[in-house]
N, C-alpha and C positions, 0 to 999 in steps of 0.2 A: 581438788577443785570443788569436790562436795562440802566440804567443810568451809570453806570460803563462800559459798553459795548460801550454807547455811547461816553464815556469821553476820552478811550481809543482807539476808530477809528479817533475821532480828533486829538490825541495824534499822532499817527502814519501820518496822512496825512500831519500834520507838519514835522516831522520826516522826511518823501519821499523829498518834498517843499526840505527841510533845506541839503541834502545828496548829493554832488558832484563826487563820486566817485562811488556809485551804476551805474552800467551800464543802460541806457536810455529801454532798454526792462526788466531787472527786476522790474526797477521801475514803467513801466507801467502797466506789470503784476502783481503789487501790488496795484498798484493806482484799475485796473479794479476790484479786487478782495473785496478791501474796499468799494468801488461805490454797488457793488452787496451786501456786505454783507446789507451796509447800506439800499439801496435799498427792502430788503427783512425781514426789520424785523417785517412789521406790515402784513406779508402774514404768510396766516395759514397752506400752504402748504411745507415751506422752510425746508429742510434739514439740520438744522446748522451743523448736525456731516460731513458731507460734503462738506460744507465751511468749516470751520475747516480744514478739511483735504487737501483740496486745499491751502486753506492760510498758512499752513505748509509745504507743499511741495515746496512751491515760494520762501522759509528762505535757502532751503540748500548750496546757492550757494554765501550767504555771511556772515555766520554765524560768523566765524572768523572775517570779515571784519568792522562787523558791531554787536557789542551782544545785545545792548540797542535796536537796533531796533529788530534783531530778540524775543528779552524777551518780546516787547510788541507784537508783531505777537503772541507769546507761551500765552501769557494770553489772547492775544484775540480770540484763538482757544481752550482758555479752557474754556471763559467762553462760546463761543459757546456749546460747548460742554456738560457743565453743562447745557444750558439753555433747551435741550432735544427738541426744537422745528422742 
């Protein structure tokens, strides 16, 4: 699961990289979001269902616009979310 996690925040930070028309504060607020997730996944304290629920709530504003990226946002807040840490 770790490795699928990890596969798929690479996924997205190319994603952000490669996106011209995401406005410059969503995307930074996604970019911050992935940095932390990455950032915390070898801490024993991290709430994933709360990233998670942060890195979901950063999608509603281009869902429409953008579904590929949102779909990888949804998986990568599910498997937070499965990972229960």
């Amino acid at each position: 699961m770790r490795q699928e996690l990890e596969e798929a925040l690479t996924q997205l930070k190319s994603a952000l990289d490669s996106i011209e028309n995401l406005g410059p504060d969503e995307a930074e607020h996604l970019r911050r979001a992935v940095g932390q997730i990455s950032a915390t996944l070898d801490e024993q304290d991290v709430n994933s269902a709360t990233l998670a629920k942060q890195l979901q709530e950063q999608t509603g504003s281009f869902q429409e616009s953008h579904p590929v990226l949102t779909q990888t946002i949804g998986r990568i807040a599910d498997m937070l979310s499965q990972m229960g840490i």
